[in-house]
N, C-alpha and C positions, 0 to 999 in steps of 0.2 A: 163718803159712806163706805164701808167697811162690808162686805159682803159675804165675808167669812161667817160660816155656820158657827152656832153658843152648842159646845158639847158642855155634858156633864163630867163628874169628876172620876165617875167610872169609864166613861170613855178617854180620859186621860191615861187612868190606870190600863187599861184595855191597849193603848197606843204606846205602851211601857213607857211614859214621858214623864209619870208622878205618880208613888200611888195615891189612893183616893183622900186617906188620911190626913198626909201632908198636904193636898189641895185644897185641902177644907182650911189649914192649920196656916197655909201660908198665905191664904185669901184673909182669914178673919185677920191677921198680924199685918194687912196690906204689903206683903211683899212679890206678889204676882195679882196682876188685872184680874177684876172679875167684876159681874153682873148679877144684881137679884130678881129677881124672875117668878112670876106669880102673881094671883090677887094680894098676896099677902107679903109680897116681894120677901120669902122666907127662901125660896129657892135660890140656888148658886149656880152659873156656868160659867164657861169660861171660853176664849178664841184662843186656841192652838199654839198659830202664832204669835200672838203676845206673852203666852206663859211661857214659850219657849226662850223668848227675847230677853223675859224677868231674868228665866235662870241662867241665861249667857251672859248676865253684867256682873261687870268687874266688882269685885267684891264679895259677889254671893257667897254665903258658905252653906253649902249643898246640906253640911251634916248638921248644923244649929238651927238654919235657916234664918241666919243672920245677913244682912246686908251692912257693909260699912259706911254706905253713907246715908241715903234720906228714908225716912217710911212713915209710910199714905194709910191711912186710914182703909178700913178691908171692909168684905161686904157685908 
């Protein structure tokens, strides 16, 4: 179990790692991890370290937010 706090996408932004837009944009497109969160599992976070791990693989393309090889279904 993973004990790493779920920020949100402004604390992404806030931690200049993604802004908030593209965390929304690359969650819905499955190409970085994320969680929905709520009664109404409408909400989005995300762990730090996995979106940082998303955007270190090989392939990414930071500007498209394209991945060359596989994509997962997003939150």
């Amino acid at each position: 179990m993973n004990d790493e706090p779920l920020v949100s996408a402004r604390t992404l932004e806030e931690k200049q790692i993604l802004p908030k837009g593209s965390a929304y944009r690359l969650a819905k497109q499955g190409l970085i991890p994320c969680f929905s969160v709520g009664a109404k599992r409408r909400g989005v976070r995300f762990r730090i370290s996995e979106v940082v791990a998303a955007l270190r693989r090989p392939g990414f393309n930071a500007e498209s937010g394209a991945v060359a090889t596989e994509q997962n279904g997003g939150c």
